[in-house]
C-alpha positions in Angstrom: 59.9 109.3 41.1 61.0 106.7 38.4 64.6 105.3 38.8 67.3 107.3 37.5 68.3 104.0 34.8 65.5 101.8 33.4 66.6 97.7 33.4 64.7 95.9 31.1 64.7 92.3 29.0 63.6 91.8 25.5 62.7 88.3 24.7 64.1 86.8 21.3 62.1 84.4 19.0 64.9 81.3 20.3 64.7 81.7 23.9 67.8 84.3 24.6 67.4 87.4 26.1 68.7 90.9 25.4 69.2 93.2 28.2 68.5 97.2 28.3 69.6 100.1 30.3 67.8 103.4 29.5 69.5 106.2 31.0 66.1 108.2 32.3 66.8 111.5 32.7 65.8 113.4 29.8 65.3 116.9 31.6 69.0 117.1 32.1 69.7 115.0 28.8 70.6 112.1 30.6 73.5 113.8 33.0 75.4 110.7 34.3 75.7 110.5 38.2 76.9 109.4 40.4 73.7 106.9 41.4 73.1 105.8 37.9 76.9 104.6 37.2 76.1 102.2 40.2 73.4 101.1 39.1 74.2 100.6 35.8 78.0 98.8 36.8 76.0 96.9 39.1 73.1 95.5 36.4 75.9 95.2 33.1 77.5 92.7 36.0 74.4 90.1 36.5 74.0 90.3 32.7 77.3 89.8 32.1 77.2 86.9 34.1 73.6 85.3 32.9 73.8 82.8 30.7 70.5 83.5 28.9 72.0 87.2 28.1 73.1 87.4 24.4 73.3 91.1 24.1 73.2 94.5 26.4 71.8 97.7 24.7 72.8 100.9 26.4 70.6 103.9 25.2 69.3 107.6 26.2 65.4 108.4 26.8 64.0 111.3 25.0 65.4 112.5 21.6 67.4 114.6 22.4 70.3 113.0 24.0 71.8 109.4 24.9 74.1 111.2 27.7 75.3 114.8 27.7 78.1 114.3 30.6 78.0 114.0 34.3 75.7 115.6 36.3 78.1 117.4 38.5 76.3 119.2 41.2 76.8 117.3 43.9 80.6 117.8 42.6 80.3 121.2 42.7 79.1 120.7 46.0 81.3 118.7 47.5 84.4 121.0 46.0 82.9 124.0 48.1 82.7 121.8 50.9 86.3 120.5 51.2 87.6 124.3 49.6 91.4 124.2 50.2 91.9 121.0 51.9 93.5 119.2 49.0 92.9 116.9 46.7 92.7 113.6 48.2 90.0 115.3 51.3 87.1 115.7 49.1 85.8 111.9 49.2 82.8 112.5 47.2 85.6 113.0 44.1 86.8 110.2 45.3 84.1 108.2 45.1 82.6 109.3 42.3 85.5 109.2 39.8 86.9 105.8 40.7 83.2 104.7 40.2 82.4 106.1 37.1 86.1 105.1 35.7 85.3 101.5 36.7 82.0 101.6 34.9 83.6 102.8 31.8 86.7 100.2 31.8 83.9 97.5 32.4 82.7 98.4 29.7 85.9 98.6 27.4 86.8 94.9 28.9 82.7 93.5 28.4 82.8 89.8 27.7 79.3 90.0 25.7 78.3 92.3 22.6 77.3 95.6 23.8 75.5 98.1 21.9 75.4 101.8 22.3 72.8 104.0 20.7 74.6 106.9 20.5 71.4 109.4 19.2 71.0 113.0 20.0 73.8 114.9 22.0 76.8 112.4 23.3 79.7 115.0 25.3 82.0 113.9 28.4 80.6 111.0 30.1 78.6 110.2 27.8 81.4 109.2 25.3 83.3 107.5 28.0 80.1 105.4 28.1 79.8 104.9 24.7 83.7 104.4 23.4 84.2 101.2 25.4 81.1 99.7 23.6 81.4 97.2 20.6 78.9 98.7 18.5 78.5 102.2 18.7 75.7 103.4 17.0 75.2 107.2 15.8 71.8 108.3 14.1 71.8 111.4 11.5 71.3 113.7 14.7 73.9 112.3 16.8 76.6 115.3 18.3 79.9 113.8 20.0 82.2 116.1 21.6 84.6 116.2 25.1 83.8 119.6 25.9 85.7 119.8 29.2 88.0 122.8 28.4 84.9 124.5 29.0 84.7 123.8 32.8 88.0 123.8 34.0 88.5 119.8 33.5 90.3 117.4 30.8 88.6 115.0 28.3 88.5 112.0 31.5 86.6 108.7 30.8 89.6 107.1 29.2 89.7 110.2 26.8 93.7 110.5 27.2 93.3 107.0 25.4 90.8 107.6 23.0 92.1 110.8 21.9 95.3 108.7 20.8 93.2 106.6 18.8 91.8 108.9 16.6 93.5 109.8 12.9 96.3 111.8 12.9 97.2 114.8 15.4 92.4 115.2 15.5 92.5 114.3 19.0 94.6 117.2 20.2 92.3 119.2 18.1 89.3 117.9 20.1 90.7 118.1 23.8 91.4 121.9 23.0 88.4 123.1 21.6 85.3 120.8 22.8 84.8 120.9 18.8 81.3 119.2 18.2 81.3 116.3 15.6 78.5 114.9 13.5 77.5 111.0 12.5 79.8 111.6 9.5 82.9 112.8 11.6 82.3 110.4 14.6 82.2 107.4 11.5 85.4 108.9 10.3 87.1 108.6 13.6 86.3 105.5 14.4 84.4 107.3 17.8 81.4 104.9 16.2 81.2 102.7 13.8 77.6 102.3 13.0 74.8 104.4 11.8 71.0 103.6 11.9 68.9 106.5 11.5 66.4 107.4 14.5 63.5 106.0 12.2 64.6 102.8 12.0 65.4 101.9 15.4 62.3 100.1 16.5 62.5 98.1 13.2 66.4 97.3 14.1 65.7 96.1 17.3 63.0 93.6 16.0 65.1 91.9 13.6 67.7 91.2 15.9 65.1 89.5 18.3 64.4 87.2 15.0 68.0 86.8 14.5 69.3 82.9 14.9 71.3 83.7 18.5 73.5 81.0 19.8 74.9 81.2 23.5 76.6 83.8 24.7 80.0 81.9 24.2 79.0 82.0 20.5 80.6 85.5 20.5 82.0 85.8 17.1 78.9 84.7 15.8 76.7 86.6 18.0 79.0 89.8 16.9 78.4 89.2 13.2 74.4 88.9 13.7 74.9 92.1 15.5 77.2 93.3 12.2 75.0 92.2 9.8 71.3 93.8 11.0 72.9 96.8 11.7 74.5 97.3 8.1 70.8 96.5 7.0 69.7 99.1 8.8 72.3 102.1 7.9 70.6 105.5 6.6 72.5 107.1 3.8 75.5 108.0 4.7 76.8 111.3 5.2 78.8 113.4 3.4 81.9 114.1 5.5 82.0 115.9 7.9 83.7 119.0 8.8 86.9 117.5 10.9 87.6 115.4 7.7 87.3 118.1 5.2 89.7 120.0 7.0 91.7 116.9 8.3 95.3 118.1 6.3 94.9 121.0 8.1 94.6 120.4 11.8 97.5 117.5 11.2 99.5 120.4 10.1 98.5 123.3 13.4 98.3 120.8 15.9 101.7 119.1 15.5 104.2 121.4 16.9 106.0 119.6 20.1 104.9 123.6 22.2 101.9 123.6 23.5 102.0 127.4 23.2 102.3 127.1 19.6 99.9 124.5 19.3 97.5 126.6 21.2 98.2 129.8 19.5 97.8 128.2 15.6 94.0 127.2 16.9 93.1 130.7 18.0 94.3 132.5 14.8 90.9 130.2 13.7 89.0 132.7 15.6 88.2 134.8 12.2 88.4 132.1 9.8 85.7 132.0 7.3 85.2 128.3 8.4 82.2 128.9 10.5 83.0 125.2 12.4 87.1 126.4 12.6 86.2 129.8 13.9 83.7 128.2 16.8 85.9 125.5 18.2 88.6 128.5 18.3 86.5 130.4 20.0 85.4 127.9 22.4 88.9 127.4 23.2 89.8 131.0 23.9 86.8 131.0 26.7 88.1 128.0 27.9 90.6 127.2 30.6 93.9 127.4 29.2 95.4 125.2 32.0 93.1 122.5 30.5 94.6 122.8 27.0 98.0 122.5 28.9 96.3 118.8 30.7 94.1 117.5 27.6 97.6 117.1 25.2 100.1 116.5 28.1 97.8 113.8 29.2 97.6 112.1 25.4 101.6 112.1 25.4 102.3 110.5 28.6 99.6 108.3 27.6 100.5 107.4 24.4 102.0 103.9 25.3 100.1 103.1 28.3 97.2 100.4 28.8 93.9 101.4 29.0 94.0 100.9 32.9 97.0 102.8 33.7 95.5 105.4 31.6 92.4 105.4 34.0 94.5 105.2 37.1 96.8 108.1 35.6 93.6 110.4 34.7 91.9 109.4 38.3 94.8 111.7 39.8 94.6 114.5 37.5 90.8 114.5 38.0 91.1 114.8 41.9 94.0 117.9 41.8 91.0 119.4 39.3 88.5 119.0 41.8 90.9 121.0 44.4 92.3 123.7 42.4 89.5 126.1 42.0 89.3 125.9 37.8 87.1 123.0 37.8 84.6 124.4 40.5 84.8 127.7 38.7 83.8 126.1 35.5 80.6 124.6 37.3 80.3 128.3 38.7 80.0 130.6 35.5 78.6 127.9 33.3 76.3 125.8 35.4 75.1 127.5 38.8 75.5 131.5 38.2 75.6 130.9 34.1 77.0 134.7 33.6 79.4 132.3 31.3 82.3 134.6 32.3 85.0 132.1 34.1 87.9 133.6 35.8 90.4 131.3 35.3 94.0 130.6 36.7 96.0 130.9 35.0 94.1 133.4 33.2 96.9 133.0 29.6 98.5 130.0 28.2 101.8 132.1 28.8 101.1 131.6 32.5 100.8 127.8 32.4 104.0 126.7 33.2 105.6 123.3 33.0 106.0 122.4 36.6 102.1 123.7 37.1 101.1 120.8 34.7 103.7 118.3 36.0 102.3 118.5 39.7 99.2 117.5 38.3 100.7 114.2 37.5 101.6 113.3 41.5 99.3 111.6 43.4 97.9 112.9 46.3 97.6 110.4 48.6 99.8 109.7 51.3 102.8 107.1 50.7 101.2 104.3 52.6 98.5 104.0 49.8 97.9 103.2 46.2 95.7 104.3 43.6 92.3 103.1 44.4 92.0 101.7 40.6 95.6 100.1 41.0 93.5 96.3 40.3 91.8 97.0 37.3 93.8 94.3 35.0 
């Protein structure tokens, strides 16, 4: 059986080297687990520290995804396992969180130019792989979204913090409804900030082995090579997309200080005529309202943080997730029985109540310790 990532090293005409990770799993579009974010913090370290390294690629195999999320059996697993014993018992959460939450803020904090090719389907951990990346490349097929109000969870992987980044009130939008964006919407909020079209991408990557590379301390320089093949490269690009077009608007529904409000304005959606309005309402609606409640309290108390304290702050909420029931009843309906019936609790966003989302916030370790990311910079 092949390895779950793919390491490779591309040669350039002036004796540099580029290195590649293929995430190789295209049956389950490239599920992130557990394994491969060891592997892969593991390799993006010796590159990172190899001279003869200019640039690290990062990109899916197959065409239909570059990374669709975790791969969260052995999650689901693990939260039948430790059933009721709270959230800091279940160590494979443990584990597998602060791993994957270091892989990403390696990324973010990546001393050398790393590209993402961001084609085909890119949801949940596959966008905290690619956000952190210097160039992040969409083709015309490329579909970004943080679908995690579907399961039960929040938009993790630094989401908190890149929801805040985005234009105008669009990133509570997104951690409510999972909505799905295209190359032109994921160029319009800044999610990447490159296209090449999926025909091209052979011919891209040979012109930057022919580009003039200096050492990797060169970075600026290095980065504008990078810049300047990949603008060569862009397909035409797209008209924009439907988050722009209807940008005024969700400013206007998703301001509101109440959640309630906030989540009530989405679902009148539910019968718009905007076919791409009326689906992320109704993905909402079948999603776990408790996760609405997390996704936007997380981006407030967020708001002014670091990028590390937000990853130490959403490695909590992710273990009390992992321990109440929604999140394992998310994997349940959608992922193991798929009936795609959840029974969530709270079953209304009337029933979330303030102090429910609040003791999300507390850690759940005992006193003695500290957060297991507490020395990320």
């Amino acid at each position: 059986m092949s390895a779950p990532v793919l390491f490779s090293e591309i040669q350039t005409d002036n004796g540099f080297k580029f290195g590649v990770a293929t995430l190789s799993q295209p049956k389950i579009l490239n599920g992130l687990s557990l394994e491969m974010s060891v592997l892969l913090t593991e390799q993006l370290h010796r590159w990172e520290t190899d001279p003869d390294i200019v640039l690290v690629i990062m990109q899916g195999a197959g065409e239909k995804a570059f990374c669709a999320g975790g791969d969260l059996h052995g999650l689901y697993e693990s939260m039948l396992a430790h059933k009721g014993q709270g959230a800091w018992a279940n160590t494979y959460s443990r584990e597998f969180f602060e791993v994957e939450y270091r892989l990403d803020y390696q990324i973010h904090t990546y001393s050398k130019p790393l590209i993402c090719w961001g084609h085909g389907i890119v949801m949940g951990g596959g966008i905290g792989l690619m956000i952190g990346a210097s160039h992040r490349v969409v083709s015309e097929t490329s579909r970004l979204a943080m679908p995690e109000v579907s399961i039960g969870l929040f938009p993790d992987v630094g989401g908190s913090w890149v929801l805040n980044h985005l234009p105008g009130n669009t990133g509570v939008f997104l951690a409510s409804t999972g909505a799905i964006l295209n190359a032109a919407d994921a160029l319009f909020t800044g999610l990447a900030n490159y296209q090449v079209n999926y025909e091209n991408w052979d011919t891209f990557i040979a012109d930057l082995q022919r580009s003039a590379w200096q050492a990797p301390q060169s970075r600026t320089f290095n980065d504008d090579l990078i810049h300047a093949a990949l603008l060569s490269h862009k397909g035409n690009l797209p008209e924009a997309g439907p988050l722009q077009q209807n940008y005024a608007f969700i400013n206007e529904i998703c301001a509101p200080s109440d959640i309630k409000t906030i989540f009530n304005n989405i679902a009148a959606l539910e019968t718009s005529d905007n076919s791409w309005l009326a689906r992320a309402a109704s993905t909402m609606l079948k999603g776990a309202p408790l996760s609405v409640a997390l996704g936007i309290t997380l981006q407030r108390k967020t708001l002014h943080l670091s990028l590390a304290d937000v990853f130490r702050l959403e490695y909590i909420v992710a273990l009390h997730c992992c321990a109440d029931g929604q999140l394992q009843e998310g994997f349940r309906a959608l992922l193991v029985d798929k009936d795609r019936n959840p029974k969530w609790q709270p079953a209304t966003i009337n029933e979330v109540s303030d102090d429910l989302v609040a003791s999300y916030l507390v850690a759940p370790w005992p006193e003695s310790d500290s957060n297991p990311l507490s020395d990320l910079a």
